[in-house]
ROSE-4610 file (N, C-alpha, C; in Angstrom, 1 decimal, always signed):
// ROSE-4610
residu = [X/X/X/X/X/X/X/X/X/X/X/X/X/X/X/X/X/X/X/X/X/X/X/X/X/X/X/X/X/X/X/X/X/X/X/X/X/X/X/X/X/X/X/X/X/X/X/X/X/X/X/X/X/X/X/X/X/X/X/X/X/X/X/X/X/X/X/X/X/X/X/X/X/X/X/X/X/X/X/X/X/X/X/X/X/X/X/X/X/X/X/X/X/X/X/X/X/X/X/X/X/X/X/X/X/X/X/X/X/X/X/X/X/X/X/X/X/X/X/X/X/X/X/X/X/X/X/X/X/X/X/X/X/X/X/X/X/X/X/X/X/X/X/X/X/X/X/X/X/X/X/X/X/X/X/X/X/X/X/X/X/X/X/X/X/X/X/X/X/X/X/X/X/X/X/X/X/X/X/X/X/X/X/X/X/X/X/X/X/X/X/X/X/X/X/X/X/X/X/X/X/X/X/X/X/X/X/X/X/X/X/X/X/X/X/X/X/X/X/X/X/X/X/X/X/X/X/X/X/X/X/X/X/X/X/X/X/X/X/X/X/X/X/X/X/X/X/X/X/X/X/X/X/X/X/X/X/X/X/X/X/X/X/X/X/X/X/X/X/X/X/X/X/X/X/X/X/X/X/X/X/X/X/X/X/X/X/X/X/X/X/X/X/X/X/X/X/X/X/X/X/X/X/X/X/X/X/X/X/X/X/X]
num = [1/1/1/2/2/2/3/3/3/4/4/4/5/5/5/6/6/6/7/7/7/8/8/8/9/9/9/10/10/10/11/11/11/12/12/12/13/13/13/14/14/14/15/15/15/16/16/16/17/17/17/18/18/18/19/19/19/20/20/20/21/21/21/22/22/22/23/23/23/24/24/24/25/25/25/26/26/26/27/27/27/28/28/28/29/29/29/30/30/30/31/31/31/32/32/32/33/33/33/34/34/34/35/35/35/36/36/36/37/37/37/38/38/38/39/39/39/40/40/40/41/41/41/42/42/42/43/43/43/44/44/44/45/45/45/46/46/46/47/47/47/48/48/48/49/49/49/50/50/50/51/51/51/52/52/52/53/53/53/54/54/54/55/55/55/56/56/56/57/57/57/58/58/58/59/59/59/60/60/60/61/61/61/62/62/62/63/63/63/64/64/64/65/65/65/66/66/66/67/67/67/68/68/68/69/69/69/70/70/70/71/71/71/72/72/72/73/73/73/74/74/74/75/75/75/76/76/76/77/77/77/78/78/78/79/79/79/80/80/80/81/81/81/82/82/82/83/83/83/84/84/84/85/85/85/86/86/86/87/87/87/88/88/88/89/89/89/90/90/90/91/91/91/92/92/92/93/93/93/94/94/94/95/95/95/96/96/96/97/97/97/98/98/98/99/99/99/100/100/100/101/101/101/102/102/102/103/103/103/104/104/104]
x = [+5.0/+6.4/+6.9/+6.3/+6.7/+6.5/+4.9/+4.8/+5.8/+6.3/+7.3/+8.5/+8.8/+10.3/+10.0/+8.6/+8.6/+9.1/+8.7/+9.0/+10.5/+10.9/+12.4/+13.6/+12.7/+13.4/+13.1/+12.3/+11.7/+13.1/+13.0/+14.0/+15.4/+16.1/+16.9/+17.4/+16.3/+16.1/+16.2/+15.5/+15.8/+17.4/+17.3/+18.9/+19.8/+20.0/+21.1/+20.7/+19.8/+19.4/+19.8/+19.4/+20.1/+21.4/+22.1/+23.3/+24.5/+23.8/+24.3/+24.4/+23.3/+22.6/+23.7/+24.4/+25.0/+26.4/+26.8/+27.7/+28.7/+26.8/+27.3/+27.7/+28.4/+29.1/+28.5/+29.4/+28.6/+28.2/+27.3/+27.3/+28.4/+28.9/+29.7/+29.6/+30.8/+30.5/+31.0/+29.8/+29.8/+31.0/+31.0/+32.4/+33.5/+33.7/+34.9/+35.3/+33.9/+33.9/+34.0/+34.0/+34.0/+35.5/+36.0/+37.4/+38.3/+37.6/+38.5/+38.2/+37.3/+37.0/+38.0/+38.1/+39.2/+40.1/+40.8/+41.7/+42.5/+41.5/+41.7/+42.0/+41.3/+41.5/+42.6/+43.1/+44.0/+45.6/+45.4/+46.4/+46.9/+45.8/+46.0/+47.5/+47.4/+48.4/+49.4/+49.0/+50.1/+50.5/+50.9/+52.0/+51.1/+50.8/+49.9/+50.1/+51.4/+51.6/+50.5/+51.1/+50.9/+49.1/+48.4/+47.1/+46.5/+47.2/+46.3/+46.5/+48.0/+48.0/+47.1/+46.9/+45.7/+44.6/+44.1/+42.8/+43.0/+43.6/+43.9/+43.8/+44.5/+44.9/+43.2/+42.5/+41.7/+40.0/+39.3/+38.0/+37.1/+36.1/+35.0/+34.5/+34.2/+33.7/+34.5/+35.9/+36.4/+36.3/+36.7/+36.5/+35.5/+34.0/+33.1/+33.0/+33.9/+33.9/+34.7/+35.3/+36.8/+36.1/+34.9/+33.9/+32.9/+32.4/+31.4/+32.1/+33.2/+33.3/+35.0/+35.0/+37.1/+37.0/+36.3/+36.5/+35.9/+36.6/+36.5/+37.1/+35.9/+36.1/+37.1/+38.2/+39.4/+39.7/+38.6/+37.8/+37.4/+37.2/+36.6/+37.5/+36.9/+37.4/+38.0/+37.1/+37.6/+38.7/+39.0/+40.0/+41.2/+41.5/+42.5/+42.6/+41.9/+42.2/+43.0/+42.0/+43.3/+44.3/+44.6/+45.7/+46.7/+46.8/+47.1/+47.6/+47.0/+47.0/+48.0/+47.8/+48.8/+50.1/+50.0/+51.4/+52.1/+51.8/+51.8/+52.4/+51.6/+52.0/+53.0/+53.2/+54.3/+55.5/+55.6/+56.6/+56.9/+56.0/+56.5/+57.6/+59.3/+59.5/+59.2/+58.4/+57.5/+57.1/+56.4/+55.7/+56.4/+57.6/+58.4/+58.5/+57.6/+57.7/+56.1/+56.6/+54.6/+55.0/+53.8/+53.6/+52.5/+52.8/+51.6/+51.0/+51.6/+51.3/+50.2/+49.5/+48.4/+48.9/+48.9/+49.4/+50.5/+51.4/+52.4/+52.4]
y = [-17.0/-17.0/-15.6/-14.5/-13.4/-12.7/-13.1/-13.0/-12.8/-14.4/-14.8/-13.8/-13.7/-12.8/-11.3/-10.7/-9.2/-9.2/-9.7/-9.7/-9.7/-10.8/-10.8/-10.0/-9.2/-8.0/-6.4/-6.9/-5.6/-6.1/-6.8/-7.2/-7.2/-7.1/-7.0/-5.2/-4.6/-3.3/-2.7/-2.9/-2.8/-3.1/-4.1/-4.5/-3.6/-3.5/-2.6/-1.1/-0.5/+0.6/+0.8/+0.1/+0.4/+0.2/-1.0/-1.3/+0.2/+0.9/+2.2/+3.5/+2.7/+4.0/+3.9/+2.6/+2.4/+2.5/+2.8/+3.4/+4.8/+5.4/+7.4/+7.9/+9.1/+9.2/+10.2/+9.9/+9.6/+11.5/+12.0/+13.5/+13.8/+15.4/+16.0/+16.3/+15.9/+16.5/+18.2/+18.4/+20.2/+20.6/+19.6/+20.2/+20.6/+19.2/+18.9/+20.3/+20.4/+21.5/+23.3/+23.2/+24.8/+24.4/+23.4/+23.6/+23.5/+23.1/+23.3/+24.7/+25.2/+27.2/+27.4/+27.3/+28.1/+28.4/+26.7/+26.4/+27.5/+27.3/+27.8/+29.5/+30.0/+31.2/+31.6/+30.8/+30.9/+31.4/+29.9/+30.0/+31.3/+31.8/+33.2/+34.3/+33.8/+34.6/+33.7/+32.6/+31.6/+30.1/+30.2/+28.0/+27.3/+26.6/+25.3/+24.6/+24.3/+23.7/+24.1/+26.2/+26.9/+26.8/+26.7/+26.9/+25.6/+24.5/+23.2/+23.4/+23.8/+23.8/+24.5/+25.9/+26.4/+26.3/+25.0/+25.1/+23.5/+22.7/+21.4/+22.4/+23.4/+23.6/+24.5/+25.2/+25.7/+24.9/+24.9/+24.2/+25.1/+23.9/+24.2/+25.3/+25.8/+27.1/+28.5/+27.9/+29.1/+29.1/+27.6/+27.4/+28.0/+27.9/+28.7/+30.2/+30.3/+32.0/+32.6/+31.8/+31.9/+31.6/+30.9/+30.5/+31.7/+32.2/+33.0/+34.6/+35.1/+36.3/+36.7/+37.8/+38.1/+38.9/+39.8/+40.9/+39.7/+39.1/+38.8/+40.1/+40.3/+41.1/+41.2/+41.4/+42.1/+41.8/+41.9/+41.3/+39.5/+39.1/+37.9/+36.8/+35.8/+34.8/+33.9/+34.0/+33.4/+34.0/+35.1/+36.1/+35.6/+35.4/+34.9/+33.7/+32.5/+31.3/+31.2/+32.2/+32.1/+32.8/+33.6/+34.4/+33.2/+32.8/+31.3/+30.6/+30.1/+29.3/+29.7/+30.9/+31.8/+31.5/+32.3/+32.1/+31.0/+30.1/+28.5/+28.0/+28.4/+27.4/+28.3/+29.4/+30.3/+30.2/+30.1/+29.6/+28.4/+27.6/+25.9/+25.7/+25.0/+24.6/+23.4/+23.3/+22.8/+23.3/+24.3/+25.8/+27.1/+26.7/+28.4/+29.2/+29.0/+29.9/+30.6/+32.0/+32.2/+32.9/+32.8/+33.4/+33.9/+34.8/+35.5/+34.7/+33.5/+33.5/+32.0/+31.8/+30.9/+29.3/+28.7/+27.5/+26.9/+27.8/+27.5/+27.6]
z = [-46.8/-46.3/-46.0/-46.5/-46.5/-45.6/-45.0/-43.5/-42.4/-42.6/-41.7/-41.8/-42.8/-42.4/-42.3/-42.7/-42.4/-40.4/-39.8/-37.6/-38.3/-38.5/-38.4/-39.1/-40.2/-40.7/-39.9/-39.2/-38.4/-37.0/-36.6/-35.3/-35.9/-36.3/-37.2/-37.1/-38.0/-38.2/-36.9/-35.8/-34.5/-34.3/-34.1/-33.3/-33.9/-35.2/-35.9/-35.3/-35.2/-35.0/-33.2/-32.7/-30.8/-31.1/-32.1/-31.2/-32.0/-33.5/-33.8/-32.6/-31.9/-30.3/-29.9/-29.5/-28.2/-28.6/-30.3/-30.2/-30.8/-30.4/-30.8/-29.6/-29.4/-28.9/-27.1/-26.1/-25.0/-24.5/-23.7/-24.1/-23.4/-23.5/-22.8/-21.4/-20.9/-19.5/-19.1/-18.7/-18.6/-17.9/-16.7/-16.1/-16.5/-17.7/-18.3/-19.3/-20.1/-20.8/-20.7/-19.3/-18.9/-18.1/-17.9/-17.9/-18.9/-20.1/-21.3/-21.4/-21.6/-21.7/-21.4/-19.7/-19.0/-19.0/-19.2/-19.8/-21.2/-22.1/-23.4/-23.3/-22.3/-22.2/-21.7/-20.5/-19.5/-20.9/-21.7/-22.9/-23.5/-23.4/-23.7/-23.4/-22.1/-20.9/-20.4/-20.7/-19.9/-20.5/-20.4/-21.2/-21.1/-21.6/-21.4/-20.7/-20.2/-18.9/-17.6/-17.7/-16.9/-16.5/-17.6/-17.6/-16.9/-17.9/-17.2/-15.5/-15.1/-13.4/-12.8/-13.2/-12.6/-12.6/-13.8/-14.0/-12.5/-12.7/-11.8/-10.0/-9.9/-8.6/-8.2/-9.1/-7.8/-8.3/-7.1/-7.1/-8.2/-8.0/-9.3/-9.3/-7.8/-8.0/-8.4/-8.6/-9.3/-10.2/-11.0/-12.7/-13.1/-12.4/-12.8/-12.7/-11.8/-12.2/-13.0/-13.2/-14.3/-15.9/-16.1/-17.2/-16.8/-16.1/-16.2/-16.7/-16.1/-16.1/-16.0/-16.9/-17.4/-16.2/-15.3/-14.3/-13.5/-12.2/-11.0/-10.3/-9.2/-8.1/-7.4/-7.0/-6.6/-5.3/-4.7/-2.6/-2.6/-3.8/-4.1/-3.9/-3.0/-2.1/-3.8/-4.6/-5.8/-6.5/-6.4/-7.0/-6.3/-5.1/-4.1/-4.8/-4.5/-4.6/-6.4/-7.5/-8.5/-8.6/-7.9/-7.3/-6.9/-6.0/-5.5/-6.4/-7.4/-8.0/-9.3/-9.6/-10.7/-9.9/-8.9/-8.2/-8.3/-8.0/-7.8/-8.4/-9.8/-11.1/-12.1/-12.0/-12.6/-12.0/-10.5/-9.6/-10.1/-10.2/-10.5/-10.9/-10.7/-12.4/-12.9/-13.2/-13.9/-14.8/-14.6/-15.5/-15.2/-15.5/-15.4/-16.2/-17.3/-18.3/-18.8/-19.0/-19.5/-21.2/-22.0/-23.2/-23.3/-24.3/-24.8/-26.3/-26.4/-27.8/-27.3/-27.7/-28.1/-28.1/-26.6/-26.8/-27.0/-26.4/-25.7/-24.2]
């Protein structure tokens, strides 16, 4: 009889083990994550408000340069667009306020 239930404690042992798979947690999306960076850095210099709009207002390839490097080139089509986007969102009222303090 012992036969018989070692399969069905093995399938068992299975099922509990995928259905724990199916609910660890899903990976990160990179994107998501180098816009929280940016975000988080932005905080630095600007309202939380302020930060989320500029990270919302310019494309991915700026967020990536805005994640890769604190000196953006000056002539840099990416430099402009968050130029833009500072403007923008400091202008806002919406976001008419900036700090220096950490998340505000």
């Amino acid at each position: 009889m012992q036969h018989h239930l070692r399969p069905a404690v093995v399938a068992l042992v299975l099922a509990v083990a995928v259905g724990l798979a199916g609910c660890s947690d899903p990976e990160p999306d990179p994107t998501q994550l180098r816009q929280d960076r940016v975000e988080k850095r932005l905080r630095d210099s600007f309202s939380a408000t302020q930060a989320r709009c500029i990270v919302d207002r310019v494309d991915p390839a700026v967020v990536r340069a805005l994640d890769r490097s604190v000196d953006l080139d000056a002539d840099a089509a990416v430099m402009q667009a968050y130029s833009d986007a500072v403007t923008a969102c400091v202008t806002d009222p919406d976001a008419s306020t900036t700090s220096t303090e950490p998340g505000n």
